[in-house]
C-alpha positions as CSV (number, residue, x, y, z in Angstrom):
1,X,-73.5,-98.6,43.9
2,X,-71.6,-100.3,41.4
3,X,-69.3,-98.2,39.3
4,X,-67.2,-99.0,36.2
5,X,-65.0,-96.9,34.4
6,X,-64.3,-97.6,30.1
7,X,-67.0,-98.6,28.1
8,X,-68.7,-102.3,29.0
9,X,-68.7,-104.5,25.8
10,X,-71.9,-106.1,24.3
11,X,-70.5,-109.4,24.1
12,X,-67.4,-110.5,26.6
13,X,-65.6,-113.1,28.3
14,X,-65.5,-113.3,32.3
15,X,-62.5,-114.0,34.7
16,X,-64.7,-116.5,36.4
17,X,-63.6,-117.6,39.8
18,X,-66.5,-118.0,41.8
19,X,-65.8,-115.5,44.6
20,X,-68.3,-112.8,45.1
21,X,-66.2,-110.3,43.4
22,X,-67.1,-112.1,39.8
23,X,-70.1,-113.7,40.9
24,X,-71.6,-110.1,41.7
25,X,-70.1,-108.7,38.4
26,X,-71.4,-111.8,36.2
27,X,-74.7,-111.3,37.5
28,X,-74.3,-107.3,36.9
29,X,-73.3,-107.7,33.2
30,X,-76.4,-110.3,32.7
31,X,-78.5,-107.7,34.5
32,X,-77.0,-105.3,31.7
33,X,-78.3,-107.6,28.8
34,X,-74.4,-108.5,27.7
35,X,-73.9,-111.7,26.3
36,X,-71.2,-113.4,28.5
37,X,-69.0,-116.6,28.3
38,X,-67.4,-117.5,31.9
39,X,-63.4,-118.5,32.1
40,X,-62.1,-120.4,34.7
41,X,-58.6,-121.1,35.7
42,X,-57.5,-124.4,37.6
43,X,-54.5,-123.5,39.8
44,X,-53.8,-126.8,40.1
45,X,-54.9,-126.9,44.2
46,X,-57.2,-128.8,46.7
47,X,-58.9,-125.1,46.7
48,X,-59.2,-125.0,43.2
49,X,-60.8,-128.2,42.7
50,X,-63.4,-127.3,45.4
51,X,-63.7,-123.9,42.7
52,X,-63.8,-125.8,39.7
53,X,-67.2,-127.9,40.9
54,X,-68.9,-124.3,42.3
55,X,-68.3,-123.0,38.6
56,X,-70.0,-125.7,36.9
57,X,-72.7,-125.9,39.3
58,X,-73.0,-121.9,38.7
59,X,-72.6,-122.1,34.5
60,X,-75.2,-124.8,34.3
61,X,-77.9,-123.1,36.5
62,X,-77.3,-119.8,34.6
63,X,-77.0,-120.9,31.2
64,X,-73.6,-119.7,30.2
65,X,-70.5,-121.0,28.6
66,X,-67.8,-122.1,30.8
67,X,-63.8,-122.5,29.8
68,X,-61.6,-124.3,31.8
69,X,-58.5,-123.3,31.6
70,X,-55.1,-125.2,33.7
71,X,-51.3,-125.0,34.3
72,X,-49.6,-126.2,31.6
73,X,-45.9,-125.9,32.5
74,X,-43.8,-126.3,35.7
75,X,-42.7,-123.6,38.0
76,X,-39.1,-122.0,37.2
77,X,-37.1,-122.0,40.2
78,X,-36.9,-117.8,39.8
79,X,-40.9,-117.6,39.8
80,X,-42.9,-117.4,43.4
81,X,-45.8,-119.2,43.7
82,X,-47.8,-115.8,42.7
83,X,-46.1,-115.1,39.7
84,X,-46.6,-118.4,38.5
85,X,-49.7,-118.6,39.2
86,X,-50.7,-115.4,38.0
87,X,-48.7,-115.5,34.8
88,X,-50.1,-119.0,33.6
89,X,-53.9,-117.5,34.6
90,X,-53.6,-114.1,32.1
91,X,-51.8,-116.9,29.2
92,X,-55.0,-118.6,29.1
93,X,-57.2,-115.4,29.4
94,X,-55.3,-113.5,26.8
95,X,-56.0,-116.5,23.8
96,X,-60.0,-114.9,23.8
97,X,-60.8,-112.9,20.9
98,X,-63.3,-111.1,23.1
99,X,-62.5,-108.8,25.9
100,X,-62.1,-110.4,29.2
101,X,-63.6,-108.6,32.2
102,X,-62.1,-109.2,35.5
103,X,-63.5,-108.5,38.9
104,X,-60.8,-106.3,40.0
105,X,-62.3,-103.6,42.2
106,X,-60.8,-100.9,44.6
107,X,-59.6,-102.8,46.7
108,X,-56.9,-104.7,44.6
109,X,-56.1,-101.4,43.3
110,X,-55.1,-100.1,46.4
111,X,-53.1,-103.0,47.1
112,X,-51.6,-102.8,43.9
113,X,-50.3,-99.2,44.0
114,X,-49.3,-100.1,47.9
115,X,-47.0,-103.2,46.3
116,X,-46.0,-101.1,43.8
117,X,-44.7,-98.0,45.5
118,X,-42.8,-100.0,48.1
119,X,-40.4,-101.4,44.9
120,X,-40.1,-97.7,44.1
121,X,-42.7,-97.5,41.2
122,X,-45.7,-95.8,42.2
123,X,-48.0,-96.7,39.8
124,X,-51.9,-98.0,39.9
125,X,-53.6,-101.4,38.1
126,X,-53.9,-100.5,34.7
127,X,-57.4,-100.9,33.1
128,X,-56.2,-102.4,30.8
129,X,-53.7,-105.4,29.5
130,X,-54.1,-106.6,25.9
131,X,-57.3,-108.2,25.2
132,X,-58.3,-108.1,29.2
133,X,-59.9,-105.4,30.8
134,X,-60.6,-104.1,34.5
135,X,-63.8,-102.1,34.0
136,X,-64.7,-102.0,38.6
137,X,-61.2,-100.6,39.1
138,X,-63.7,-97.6,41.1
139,X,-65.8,-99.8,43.1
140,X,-65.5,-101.0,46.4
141,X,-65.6,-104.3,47.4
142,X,-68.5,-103.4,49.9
143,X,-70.5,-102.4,47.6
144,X,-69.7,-105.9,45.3
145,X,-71.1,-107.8,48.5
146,X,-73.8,-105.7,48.5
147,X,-74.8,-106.1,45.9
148,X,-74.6,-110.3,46.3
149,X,-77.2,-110.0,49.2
150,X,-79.2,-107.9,47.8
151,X,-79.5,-110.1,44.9
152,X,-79.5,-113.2,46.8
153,X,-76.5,-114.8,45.2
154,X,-74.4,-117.4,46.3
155,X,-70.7,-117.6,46.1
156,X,-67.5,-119.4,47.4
157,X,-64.7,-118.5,49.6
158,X,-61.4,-119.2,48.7
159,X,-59.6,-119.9,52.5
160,X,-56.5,-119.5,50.7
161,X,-57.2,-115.3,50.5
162,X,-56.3,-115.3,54.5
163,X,-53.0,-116.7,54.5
164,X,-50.6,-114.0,54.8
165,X,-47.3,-116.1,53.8
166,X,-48.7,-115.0,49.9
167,X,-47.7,-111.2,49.3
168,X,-51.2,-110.0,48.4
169,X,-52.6,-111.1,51.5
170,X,-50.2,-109.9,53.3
171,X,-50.9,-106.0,52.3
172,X,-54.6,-106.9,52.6
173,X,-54.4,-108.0,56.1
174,X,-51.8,-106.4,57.5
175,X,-50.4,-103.4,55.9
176,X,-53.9,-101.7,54.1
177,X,-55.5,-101.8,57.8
178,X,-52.3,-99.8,59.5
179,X,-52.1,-97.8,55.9
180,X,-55.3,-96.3,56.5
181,X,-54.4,-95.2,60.0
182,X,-52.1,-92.7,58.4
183,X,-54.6,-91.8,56.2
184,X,-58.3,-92.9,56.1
185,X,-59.2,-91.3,52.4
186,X,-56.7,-93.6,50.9
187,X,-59.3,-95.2,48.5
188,X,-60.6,-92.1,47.4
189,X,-56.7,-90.9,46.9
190,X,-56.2,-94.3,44.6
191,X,-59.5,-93.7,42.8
192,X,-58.5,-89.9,42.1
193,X,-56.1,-92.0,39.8
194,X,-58.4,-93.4,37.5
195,X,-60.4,-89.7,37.0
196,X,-60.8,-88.6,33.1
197,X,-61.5,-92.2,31.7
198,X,-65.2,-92.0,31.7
199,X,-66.9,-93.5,34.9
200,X,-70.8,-95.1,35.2
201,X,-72.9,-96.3,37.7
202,X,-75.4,-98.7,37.9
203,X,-78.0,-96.1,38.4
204,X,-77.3,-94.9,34.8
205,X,-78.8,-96.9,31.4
206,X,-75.5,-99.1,30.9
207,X,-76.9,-99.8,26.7
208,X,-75.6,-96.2,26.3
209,X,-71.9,-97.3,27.2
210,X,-70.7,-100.2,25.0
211,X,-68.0,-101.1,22.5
């Protein structure tokens, strides 16, 4: 079941990459009757280009608006590849007027707090960062796939999410896995987190939760 905490706009903008993470939660806000424009960032890579032509192909079967949006300055020798990367992808997605819905689910909050707390600050993914929110902070990824096949979408895999010389990947793969040897209820612990902010399912009438 697909879970979202906040309230869901009417009328948004979605970090579009074309993974099943915001493929499933494109297709779950147009299931909801929201009015959605799709925002793609080029990361400048082979892997990206391969992204870029699944997006259009996706935007022009489903009738929506796509933005393209691409690195526009060079890396700073202090900056790794992920904090490049990821601070040139929320510059564009923060010029929108609209809120920006990404497809962050449990799992990257998890990660997050893991990252977090080994630099000594505890703390979970926010929901929210200026104009951009993270409304699937409470649902797992399984249930994001599930809901792909059970909706018969298509989606692309970035090869690029197994290669554990990037940080993020690295927790993924390697330390989540031995994490929840220690302790097995640590999604339900991270989710815990998010508790008072108002949290909906896709069993319940989503027109009663906007902006």
């Amino acid at each position: 079941m697909i879970r979202f905490i906040g309230r869901l706009p009417r009328k948004c903008v979605v970090a579009f990459s074309g993974g099943v993470d915001s493929v499933s939660i494109t297709d779950f806000l147009l299931n909801g009757k929201r009015d959605v424009h799709l925002a793609f960032f080029h990361h400048g890579t082979t892997t990206s280009d391969e992204a870029e032509r699944f997006v259009k192909d996706f935007s022009r079967e489903r009738g929506l608006t796509l933005s393209i949006g691409r690195i526009s300055r060079e890396k700073p020798s202090g900056e790794s590849m992920e904090e490049y990367w990821r601070n040139e992808r929320y510059r564009f997605l923060e010029i929108y007027d609209h809120p920006v819905i990404t497809a962050h689910h449990l799992g990257d909050a998890v990660e997050t707090w893991i990252f977090n707390s080994l630099h000594g600050n505890p703390r979970v993914l926010p929901y929210r960062r200026n104009n951009i929110i993270r409304p699937f902070l409470v649902t797992p990824k399984d249930e994001l796939i599930g809901w792909a096949n059970r909706r018969g979408l298509k989606w692309m895999e970035d090869k690029s999410n197994t290669d554990v010389r990037y940080m993020r990947n690295l927790i993924r793969h390697r330390i989540v896995p031995e994490a929840l040897k220690v302790n097995p209820g640590l999604h339900t612990v991270v989710r815990k987190m998010y508790s008072g902010m108002g949290e909906y399912s896709d069993g319940e009438k989503q027109e009663t939760h906007l902006d």
